[in-house]
VEXLO-992072 format. One line per 3 residues: their letters; for each residue z, x, y of N, C-alpha, C, O. Coordinates in steps of 0.001 Angstrom, whole numbers, plus 500000, padded with zeros to 6 digits. Atoms other than C-alpha are relative to their C-alpha. Example, Ala and Ser with C-alpha at 12.3 -4.5 7.8 and 13.67 -1.06 7.14 Angstrom:
AS> 500000,500890,498810,507800,512300,495500,500000,500900,501200,500665,501936,501181 | 499940,499180,498810,507140,513670,498940,500730,499230,501090,500899,499739,502198
This chain:
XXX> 499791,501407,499771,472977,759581,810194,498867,499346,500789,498781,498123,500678 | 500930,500872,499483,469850,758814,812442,499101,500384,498901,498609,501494,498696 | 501552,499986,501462,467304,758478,809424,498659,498735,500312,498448,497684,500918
XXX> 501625,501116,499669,463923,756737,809487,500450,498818,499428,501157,499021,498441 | 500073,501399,500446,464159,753183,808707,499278,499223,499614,498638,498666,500507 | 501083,500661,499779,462046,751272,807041,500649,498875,498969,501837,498861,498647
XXX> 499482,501382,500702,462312,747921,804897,498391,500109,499099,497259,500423,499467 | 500628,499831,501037,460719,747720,801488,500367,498733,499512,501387,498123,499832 | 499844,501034,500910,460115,744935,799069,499500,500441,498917,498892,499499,498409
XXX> 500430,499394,501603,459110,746820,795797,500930,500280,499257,500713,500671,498110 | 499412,499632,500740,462358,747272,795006,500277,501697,499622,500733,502302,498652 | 499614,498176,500190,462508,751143,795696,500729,500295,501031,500145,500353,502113
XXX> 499261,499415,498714,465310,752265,797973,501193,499285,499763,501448,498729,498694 | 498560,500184,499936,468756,751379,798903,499690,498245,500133,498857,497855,500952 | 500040,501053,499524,469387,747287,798359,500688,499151,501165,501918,499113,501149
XXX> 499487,500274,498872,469937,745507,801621,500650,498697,499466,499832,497946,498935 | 499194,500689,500673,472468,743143,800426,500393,498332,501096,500594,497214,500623 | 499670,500650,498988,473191,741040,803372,500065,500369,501388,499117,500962,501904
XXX> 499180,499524,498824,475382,741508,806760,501169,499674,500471,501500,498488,500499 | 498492,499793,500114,478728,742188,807480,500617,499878,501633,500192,500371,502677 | 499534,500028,498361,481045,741120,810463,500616,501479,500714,501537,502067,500147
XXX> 499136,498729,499494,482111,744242,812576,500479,499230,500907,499900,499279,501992 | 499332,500550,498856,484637,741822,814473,500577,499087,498981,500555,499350,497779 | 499354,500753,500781,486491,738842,813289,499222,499502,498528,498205,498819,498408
XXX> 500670,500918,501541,486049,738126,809056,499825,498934,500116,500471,498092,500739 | 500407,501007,500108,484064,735923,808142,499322,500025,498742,499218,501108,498166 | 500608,500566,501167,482216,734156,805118,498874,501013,500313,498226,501126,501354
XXX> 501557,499103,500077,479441,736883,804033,499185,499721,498407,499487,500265,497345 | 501218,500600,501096,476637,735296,801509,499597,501218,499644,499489,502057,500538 | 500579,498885,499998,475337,738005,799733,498414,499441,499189,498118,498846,498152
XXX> 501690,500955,500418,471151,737237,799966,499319,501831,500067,499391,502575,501045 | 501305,498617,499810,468688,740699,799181,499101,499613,500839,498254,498743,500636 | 500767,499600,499190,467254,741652,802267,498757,500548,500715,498219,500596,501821
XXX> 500887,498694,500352,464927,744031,800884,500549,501721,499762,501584,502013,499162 | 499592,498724,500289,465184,747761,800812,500176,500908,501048,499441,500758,502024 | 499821,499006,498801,466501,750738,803070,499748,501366,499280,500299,501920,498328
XXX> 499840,498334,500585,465222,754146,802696,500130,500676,500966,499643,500359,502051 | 499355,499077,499399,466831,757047,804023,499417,501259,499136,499020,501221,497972 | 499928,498614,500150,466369,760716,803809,500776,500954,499698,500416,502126,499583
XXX> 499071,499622,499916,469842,761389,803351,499853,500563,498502,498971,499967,497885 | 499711,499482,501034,470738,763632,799971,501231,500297,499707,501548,501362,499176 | 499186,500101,500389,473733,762755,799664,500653,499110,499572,501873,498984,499676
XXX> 500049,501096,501176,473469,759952,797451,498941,499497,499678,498064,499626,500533 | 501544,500316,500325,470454,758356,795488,500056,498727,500197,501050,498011,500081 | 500246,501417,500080,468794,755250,796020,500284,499229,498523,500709,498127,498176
XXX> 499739,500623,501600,468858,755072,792280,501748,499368,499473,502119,498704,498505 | 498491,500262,500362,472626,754602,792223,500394,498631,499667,500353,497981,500712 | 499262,501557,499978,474074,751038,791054,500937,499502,500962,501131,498378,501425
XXX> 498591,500114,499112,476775,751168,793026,499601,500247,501455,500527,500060,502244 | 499544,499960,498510,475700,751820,796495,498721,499288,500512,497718,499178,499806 | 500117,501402,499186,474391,749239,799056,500031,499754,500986,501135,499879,501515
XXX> 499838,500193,498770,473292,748246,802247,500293,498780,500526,499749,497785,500045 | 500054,501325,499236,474643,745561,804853,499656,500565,501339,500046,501680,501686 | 500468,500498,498894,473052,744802,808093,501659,499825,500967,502457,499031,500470
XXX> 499044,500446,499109,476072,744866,811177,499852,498878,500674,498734,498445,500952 | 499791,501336,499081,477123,741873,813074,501079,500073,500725,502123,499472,500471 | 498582,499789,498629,479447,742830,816027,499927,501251,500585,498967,502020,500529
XXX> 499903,498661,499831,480727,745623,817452,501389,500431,500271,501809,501094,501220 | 498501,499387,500352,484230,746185,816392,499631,501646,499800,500551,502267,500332 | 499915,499339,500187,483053,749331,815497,499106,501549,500575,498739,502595,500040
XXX> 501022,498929,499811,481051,751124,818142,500916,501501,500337,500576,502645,500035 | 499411,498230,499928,483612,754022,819157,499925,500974,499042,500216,502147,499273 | 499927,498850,500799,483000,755473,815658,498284,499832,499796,497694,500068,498742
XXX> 501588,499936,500293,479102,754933,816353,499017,499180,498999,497887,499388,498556 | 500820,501110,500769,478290,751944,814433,500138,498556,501078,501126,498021,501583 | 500269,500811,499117,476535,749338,816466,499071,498715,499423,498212,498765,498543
XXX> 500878,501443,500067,475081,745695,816434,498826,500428,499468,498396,501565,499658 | 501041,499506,501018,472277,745733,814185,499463,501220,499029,498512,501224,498247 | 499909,498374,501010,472622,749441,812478,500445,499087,498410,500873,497933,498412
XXX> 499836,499674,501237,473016,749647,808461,500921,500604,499781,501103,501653,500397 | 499074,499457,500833,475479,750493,806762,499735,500611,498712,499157,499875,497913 | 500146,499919,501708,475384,752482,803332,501338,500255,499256,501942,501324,499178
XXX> 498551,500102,500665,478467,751575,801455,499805,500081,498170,498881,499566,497540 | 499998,499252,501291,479490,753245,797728,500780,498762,499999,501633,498632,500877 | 498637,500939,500830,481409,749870,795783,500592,500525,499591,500118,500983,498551
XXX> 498722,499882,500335,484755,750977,795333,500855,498994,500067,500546,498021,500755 | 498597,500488,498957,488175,749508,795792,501330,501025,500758,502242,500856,501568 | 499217,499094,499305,489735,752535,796422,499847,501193,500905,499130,502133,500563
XXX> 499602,500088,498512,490496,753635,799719,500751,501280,500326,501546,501652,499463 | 498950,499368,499577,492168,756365,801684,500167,500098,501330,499196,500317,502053 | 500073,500104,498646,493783,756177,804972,498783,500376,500875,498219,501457,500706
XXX> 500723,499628,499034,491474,756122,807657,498796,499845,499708,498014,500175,500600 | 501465,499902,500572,488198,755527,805491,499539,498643,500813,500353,498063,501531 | 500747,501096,499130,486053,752746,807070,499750,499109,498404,499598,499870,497448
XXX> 500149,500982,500827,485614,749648,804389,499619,498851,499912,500107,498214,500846 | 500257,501462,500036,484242,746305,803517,501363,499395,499890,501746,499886,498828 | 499158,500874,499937,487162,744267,803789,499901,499019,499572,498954,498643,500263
XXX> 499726,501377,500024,487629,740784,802466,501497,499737,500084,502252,500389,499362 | 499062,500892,499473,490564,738655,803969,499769,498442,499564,499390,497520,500287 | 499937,501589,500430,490744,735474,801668,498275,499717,500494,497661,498920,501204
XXX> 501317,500336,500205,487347,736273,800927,498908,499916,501010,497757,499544,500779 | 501005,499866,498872,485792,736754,804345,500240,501652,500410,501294,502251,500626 | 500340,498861,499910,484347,740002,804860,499823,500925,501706,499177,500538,502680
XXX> 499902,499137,498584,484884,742749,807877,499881,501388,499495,500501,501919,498573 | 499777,498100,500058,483988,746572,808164,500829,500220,501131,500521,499744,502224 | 498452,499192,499284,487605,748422,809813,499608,501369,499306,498781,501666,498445
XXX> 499373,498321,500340,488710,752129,809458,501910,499031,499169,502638,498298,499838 | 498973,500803,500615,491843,750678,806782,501223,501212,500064,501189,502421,500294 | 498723,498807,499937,495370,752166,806603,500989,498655,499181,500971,497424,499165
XXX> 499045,500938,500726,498189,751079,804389,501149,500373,499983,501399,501414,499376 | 498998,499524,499167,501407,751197,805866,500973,498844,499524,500845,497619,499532 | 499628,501163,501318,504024,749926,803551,499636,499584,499109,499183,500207,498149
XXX> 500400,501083,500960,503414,746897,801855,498699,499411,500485,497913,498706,499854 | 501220,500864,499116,500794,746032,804933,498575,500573,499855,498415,501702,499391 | 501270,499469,499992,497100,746396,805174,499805,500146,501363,500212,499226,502072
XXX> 500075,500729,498474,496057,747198,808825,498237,500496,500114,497615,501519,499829 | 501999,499910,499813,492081,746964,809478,500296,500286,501787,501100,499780,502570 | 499735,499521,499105,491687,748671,812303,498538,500332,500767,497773,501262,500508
XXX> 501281,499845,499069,488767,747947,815187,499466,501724,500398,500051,502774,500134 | 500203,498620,500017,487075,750894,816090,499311,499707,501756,498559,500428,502412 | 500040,500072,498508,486955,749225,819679,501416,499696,500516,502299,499016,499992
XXX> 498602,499990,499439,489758,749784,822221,500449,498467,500771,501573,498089,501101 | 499684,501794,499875,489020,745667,823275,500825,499202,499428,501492,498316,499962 | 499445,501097,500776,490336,744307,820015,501032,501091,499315,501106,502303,499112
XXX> 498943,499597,500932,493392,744231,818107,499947,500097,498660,499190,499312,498089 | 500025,499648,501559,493828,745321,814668,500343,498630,499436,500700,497655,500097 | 499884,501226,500680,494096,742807,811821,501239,500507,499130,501041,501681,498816
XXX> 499051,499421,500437,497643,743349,809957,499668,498648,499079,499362,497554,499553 | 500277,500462,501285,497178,741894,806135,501582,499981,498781,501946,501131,498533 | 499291,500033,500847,499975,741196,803662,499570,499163,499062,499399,497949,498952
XXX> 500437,500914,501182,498867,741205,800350,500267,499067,499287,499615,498294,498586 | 499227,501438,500891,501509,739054,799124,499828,498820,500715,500486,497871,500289 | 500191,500983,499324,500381,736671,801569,498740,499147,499761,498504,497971,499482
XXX> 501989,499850,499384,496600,736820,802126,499385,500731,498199,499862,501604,497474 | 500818,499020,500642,493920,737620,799552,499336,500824,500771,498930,500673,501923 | 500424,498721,499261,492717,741030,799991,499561,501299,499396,500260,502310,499326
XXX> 500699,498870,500569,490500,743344,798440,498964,500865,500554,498152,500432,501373 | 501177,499004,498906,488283,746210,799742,498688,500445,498322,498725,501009,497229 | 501363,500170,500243,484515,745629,798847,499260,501216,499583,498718,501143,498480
XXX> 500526,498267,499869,483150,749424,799072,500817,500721,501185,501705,500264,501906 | 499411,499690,499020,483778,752135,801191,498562,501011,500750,497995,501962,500212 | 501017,499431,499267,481050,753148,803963,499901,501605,499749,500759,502477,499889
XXX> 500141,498295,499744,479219,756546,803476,499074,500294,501045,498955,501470,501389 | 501132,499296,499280,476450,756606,805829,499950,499166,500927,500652,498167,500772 | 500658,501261,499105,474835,754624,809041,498771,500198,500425,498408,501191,501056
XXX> 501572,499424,499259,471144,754203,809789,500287,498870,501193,500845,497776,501284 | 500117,500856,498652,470470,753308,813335,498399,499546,500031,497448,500075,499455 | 501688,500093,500157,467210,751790,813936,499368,499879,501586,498152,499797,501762
């Protein structure tokens, strides 16, 4: 997880897609950033499907993701307790550790400051974006 960091514009490496709230959702524009390469071998840059955002908060430093770190998230929608995820909440985007309990969604800070976000789908739109595999720190 600490990998070299660098930022590319040729279009070779992981695409930096934007940045994502780690704290209260919010509206996330998705603008290319440029590129993230990593060292990691356990997924390719070549992949369609996987994707970097830039952090914005720090809902999520107890599991070691901090204000300005990367994210490398696989697009999925499916989920299993406890996985960490892009979130959208009526379309505004948050990375949580998710759990689905019942009928409820509960996004779940990964700081002992804030309270969890409890989601009912029949209420709220609510779909999960990808699901985080990696973090570069820089």
């Amino acid at each position: 997880m600490n990998e070299q960091l660098r930022y590319q514009n040729d279009g070779e490496g992981i695409p930096i897609l934007g940045k994502v709230a780690a704290g209260t959702p919010r509206f996330s524009e998705s603008v290319e950033l440029g590129y993230l390469q990593t060292a990691s071998s356990n997924y390719s840059s070549h992949d369609r499907n996987i994707f970097a955002l830039q952090i914005d908060g720090d809902s999520m430093i107890e599991d070691g993701i901090y204000h300005g770190n990367y994210i490398v998230v696989r697009h999925t929608a499916e989920f299993k307790n406890g996985d960490i995820v892009i979130a959208y909440v009526n379309e505004e985007a948050t990375v949580k550790r998710i759990y689905k309990r019942g009928s409820k969604i509960i996004l779940q800070p990964a700081n002992a400051e804030l309270e969890p976000i409890e989601v009912d789908p029949q209420y709220a739109a609510f779909r999960v974006g990808g699901r985080v595999i990696d973090v570069v720190r820089h």
